[in-house]
VMD Tcl script that draws the C-alpha trace (Angstrom):
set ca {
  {107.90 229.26 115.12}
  {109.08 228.72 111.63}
  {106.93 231.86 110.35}
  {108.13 233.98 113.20}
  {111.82 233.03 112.09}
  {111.42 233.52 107.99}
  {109.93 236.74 108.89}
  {112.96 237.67 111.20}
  {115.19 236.41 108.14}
  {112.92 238.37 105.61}
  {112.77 241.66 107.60}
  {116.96 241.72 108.40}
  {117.19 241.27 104.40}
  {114.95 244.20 103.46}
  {116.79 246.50 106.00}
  {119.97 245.43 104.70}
  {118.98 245.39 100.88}
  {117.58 248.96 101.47}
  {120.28 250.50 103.33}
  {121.08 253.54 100.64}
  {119.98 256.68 102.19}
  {116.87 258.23 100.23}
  {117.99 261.45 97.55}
  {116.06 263.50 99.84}
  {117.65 262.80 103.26}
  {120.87 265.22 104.70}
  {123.80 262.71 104.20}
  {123.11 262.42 100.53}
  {123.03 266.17 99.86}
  {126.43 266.80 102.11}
  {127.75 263.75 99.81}
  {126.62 265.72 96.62}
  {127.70 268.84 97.71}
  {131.29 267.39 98.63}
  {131.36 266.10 95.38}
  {130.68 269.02 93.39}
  {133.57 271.22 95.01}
  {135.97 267.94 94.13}
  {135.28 267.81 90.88}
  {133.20 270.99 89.49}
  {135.39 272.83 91.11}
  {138.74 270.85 92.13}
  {138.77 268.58 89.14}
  {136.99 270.67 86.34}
  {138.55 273.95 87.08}
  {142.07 272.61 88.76}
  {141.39 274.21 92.09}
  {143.91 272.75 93.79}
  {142.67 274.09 97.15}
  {139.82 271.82 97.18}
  {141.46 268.56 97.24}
  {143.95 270.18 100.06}
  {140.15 270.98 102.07}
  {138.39 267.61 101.03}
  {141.01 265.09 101.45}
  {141.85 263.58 104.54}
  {145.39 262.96 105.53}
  {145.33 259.54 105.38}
  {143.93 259.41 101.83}
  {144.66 256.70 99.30}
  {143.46 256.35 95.36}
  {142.77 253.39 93.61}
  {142.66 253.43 89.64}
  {142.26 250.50 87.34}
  {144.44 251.97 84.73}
  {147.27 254.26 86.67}
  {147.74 251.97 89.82}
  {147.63 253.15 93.52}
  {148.62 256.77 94.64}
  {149.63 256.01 98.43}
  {149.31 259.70 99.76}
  {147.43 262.62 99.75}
  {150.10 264.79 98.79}
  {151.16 262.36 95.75}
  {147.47 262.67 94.67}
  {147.66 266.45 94.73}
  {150.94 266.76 92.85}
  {149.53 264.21 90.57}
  {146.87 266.63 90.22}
  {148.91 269.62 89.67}
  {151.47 268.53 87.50}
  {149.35 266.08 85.77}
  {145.38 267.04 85.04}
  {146.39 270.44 85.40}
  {149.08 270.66 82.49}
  {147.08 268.45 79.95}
  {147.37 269.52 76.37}
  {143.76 269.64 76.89}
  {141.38 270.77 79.33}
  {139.59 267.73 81.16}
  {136.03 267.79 82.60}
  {134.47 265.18 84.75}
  {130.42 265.04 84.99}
  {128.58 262.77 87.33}
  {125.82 260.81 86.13}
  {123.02 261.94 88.92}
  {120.84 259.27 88.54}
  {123.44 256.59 89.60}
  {124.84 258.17 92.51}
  {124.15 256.18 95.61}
  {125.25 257.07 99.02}
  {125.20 254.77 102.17}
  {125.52 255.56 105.67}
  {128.59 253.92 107.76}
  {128.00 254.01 111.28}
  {130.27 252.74 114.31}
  {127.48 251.76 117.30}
  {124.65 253.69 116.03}
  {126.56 256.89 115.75}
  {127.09 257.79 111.91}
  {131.50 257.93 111.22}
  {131.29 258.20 107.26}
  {129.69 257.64 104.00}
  {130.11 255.23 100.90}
  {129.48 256.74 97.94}
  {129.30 255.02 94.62}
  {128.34 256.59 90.89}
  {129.46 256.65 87.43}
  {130.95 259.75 85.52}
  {132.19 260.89 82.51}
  {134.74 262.61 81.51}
  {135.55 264.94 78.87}
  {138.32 266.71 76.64}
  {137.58 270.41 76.12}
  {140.64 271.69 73.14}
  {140.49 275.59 71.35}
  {137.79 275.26 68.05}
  {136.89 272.14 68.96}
  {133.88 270.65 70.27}
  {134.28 269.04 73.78}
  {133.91 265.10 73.51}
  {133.76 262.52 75.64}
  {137.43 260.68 76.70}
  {136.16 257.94 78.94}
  {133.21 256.54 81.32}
  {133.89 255.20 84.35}
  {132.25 253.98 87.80}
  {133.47 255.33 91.24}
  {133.40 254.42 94.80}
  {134.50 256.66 97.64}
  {134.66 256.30 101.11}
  {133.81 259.52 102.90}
  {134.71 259.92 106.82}
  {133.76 262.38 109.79}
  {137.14 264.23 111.17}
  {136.70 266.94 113.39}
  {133.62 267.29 112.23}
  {134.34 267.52 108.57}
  {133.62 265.59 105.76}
  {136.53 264.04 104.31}
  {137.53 261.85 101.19}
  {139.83 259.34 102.79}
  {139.42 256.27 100.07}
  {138.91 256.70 96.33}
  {138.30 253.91 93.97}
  {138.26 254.91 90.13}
  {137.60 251.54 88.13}
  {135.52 250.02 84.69}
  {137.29 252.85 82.84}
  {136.25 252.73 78.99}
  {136.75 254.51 76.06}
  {133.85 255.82 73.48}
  {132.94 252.89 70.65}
}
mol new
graphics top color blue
foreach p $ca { graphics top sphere $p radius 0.5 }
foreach p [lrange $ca 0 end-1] q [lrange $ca 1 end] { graphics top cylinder $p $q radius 0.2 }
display resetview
């Protein structure tokens, strides 16, 4: 009974442990994808349009260094008026190999996505090199509405500068 038990316990843990979805699998590439029109398009070009298309309306962002930004629209203006009007160009690139993406489901039928990588982000100025401004790690929290994939939680934390 006791080896029937420890291999109940043992099997639960490696299901748990291994719950990231492989690189390979559907969710993981609809993850990527969403996150390249965010920020190789959104962020690195300041498309606006694609945070209005990839953020849900209930959106919230959590940073370590500038605090909460409550709404979706205060993210986008934050964009706008912020990123977007830089003395410098800004360009955020994700660091493939970390990005991990695990399923949320709500009684076996999957609702969303928790995605978690670091990224770092660079300064691009006229006749200069572009360097590196900061590293950082990520977590967001992606959700089915309508049948769309939506950002509805962004965490942006461990935020540190080049030695």
């Amino acid at each position: 009974m006791k080896q029937l038990y420890f291999s109940l316990i043992l099997t639960f843990l490696t299901i748990t442990t291994y719950s990231q979805v492989p690189h390979s699998s559907d969710l993981y590439k609809t993850i990527k994808e969403k996150d390249s029109l965010l920020f190789e398009i959104g962020f690195n070009t300041c498309d606006i349009s694609q945070f209005e298309n990839l953020l849900s309306e209930k959106f919230e962002f959590f940073h370590d260094k500038g605090g909460i930004t409550a709404t979706k629209s205060d993210f986008i203006v934050s964009i706008r008026d912020g990123l977007c009007k830089m003395n410098y160009k800004a360009k955020r690139v994700l660091d493939k190999k970390s990005m991990e993406v695990y399923p949320l489901y709500n009684n076996g039928v999957l609702y969303g996505a928790i995605q978690t990588a670091d990224h770092t982000f660079y300064a691009i100025e006229n006749n200069k090199p572009e360097y590196i401004t900061s590293f950082a790690k990520f977590t967001h929290v992606w959700v089915l509405e309508n049948n769309e994939w939506r950002l509805i939680k962004g965490l942006s934390y461990d935020h540190r500068t080049p030695q």
